[in-house]
C-alpha positions in Angstrom: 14.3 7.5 -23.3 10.9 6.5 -22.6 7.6 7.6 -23.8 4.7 9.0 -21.6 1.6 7.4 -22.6 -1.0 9.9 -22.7 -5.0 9.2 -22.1 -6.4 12.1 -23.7 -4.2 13.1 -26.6 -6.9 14.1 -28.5 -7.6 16.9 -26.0 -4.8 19.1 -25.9 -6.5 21.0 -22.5 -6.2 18.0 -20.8 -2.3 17.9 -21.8 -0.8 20.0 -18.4 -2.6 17.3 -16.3 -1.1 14.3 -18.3 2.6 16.3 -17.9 1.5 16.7 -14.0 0.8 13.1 -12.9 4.1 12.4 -14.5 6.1 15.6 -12.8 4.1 14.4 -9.0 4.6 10.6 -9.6 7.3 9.3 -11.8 8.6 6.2 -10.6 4.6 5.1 -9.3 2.1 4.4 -12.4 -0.7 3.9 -9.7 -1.0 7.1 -8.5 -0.1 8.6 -11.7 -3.4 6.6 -12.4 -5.3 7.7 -9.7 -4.6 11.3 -10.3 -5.2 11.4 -13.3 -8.7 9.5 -12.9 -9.7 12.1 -11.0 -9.0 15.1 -12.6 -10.0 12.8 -15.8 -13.8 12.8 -14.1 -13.7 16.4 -12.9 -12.6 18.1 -16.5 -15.4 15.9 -17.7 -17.8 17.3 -15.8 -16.9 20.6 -16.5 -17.2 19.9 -20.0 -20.4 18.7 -19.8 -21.9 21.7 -18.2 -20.5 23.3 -20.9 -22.0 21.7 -23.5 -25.9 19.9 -22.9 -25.3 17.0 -25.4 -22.6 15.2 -23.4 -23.8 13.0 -20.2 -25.7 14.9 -17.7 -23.3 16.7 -15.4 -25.5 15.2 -12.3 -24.4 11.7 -13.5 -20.7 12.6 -13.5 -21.0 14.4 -10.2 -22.5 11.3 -8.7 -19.7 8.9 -10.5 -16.7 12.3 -8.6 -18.2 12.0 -5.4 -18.5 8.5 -5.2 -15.7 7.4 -7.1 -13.9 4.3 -5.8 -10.7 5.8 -6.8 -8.6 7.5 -4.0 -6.4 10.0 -5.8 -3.4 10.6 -4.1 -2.6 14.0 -2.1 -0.3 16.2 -3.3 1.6 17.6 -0.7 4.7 20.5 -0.6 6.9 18.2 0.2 6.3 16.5 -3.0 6.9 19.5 -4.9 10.0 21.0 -2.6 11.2 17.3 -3.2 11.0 17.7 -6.9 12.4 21.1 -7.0 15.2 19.4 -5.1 16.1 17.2 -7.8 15.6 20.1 -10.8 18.1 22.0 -8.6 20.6 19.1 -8.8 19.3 18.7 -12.5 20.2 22.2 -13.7 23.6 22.3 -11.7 24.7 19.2 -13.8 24.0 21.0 -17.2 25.2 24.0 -16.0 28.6 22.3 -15.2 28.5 20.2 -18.4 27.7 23.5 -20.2 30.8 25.0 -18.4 33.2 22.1 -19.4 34.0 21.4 -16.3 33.6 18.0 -14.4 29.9 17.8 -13.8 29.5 15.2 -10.4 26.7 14.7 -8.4 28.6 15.6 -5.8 29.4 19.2 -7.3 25.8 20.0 -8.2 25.0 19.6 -4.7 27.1 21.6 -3.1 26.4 24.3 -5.8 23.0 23.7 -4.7 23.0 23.8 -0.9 21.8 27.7 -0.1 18.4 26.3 -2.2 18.3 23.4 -0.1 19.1 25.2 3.3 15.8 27.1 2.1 13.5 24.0 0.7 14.5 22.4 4.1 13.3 25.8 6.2 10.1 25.8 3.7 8.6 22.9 5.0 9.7 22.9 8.4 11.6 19.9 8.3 10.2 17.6 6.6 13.4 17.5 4.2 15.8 16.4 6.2 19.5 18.8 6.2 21.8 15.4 5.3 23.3 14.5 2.5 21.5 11.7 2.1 17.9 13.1 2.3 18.9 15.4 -0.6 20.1 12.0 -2.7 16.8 10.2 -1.7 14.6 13.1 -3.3 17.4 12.8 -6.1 16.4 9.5 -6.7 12.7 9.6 -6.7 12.4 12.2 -9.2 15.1 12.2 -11.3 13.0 10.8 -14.3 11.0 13.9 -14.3 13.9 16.6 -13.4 14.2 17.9 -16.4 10.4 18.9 -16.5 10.5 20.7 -13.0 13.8 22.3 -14.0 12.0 23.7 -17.2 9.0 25.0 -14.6 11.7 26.9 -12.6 13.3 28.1 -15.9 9.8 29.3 -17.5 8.7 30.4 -13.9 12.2 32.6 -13.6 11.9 33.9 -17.1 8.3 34.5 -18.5 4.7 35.6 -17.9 2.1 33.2 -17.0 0.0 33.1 -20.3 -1.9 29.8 -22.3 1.8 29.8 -24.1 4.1 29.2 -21.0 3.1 25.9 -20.6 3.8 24.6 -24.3 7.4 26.8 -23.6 7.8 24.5 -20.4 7.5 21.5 -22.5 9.7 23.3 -25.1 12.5 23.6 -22.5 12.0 20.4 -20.9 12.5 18.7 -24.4 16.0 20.3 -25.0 17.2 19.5 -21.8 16.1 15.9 -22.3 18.6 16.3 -25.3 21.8 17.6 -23.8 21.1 15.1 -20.4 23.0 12.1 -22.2 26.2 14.2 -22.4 26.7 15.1 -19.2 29.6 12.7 -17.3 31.9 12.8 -14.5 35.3 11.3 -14.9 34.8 9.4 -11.3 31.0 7.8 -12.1 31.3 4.6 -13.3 27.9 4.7 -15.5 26.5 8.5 -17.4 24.4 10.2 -14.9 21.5 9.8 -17.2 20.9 6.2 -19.0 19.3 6.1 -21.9 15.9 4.5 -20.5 15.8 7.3 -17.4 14.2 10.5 -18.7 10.3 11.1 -19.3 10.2 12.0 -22.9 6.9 13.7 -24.4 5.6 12.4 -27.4 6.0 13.6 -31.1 2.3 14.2 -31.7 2.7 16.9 -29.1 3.0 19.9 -30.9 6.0 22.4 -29.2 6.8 25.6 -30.4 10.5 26.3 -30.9 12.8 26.4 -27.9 15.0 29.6 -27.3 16.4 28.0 -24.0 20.3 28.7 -24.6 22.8 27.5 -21.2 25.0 29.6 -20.3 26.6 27.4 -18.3 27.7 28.7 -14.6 27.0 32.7 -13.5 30.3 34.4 -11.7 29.5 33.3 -8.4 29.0 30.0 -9.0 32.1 29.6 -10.9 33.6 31.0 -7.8 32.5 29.0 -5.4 34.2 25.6 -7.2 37.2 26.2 -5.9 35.5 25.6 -2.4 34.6 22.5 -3.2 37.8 21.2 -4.7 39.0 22.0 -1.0 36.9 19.8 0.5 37.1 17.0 -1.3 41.0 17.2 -1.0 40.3 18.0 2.8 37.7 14.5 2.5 40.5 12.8 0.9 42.8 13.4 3.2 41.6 12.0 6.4 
């Protein structure tokens, strides 16, 4: 799996925007640059008006507001593009969890009430086909697993200075069980070995107590839906 290179590992406050630019951009190092050059400059100058021996927080605001850099804007349909792909990203664990037959296919039909609403959400702007879905599949499937853990944490805990660590937590395990997941009709594993973001080992985590329980009732009663269809697809 591949490693995030971090700019500011010494500063572990600057950690959630290093995890950001990599959650927003993960297939474009660019803007991952360009964001993070911005916030870089802007945590700076907070720091500095903190603290009266680092450079003058009237140079830095000069260097912010006149920065050559354009960082990129981060829009909802980034985000409800994202959550798009954790959705698919969760299904597939949930199904490997299960034992049962874990396609791509599958996790988006267990997923299509959360896409009916991500489409509603943003008016639009994801398109309802099949292959808008797969498009926002592809873009940030490298960072699923750390916008699944944010719905997880999101779903399951308070917002405190140790959710975000927990995130991280979460997102590490699922990098874990992502190789093992397989369906019996993909030629290649859903996740190659070079795919996932990893976090480094210097980052501290505390212990993750993220179990999967696999599939709820409902869902487990909806897959006989979608063997239907297929056979009904295969048929004509």
């Amino acid at each position: 799996m591949p490693i995030m290179e971090f700019h500011a590992p010494y500063d572990s406050a600057f950690l959630p925007y290093e995890i950001t630019a990599y959650m927003l951009f993960p297939k474009n190092a660019p803007k991952r640059s360009a964001y993070l050059a911005k916030k870089m400059a802007e945590y700076t100058l907070k720091q500095s008006q903190e603290d009266s021996h680092l450079i003058p927080a009237e140079i830095l605001q000069d260097l912010l507001e006149n920065s050559t850099v354009s960082a990129p804007e981060i829009t909802e349909h980034i985000v409800k593009q994202a959550c798009v792909a954790a959705e698919i990203f969760l299904n597939l664990v949930k199904l490997h969890c299960s034992g049962e037959d874990a396609s791509v296919n599958k996790a988006m039909f267990l997923g299509d009430s959360f896409f009916e609403h991500a489409q509603n959400k943003v008016m639009g702007k994801i398109s309802s086909s099949e292959s808008s879905i797969r498009r926002a599949w592809t873009a940030y499937k490298p960072a699923a697993h750390l916008w699944a853990a944010y719905i997880i944490i999101n779903d399951t805990a308070k917002h405190d200075s140790d959710s975000y660590l927990q995130q991280l937590s979460i997102a590490k395990e699922l990098v874990k069980i992502a190789p093992k997941v397989s369906s019996k009709n993909a030629k290649e594993p859903q996740f190659s070995s070079d795919e996932l973001w990893t976090i480094p080992d210097f980052v501290e985590l505390p212990e993750c107590s993220f179990l999967c329980s696999g599939l709820n009732e409902a869902e487990r009663g909806r897959l006989p839906d979608y063997e239907k269809r297929s056979v009904s697809k295969h048929e004509k």
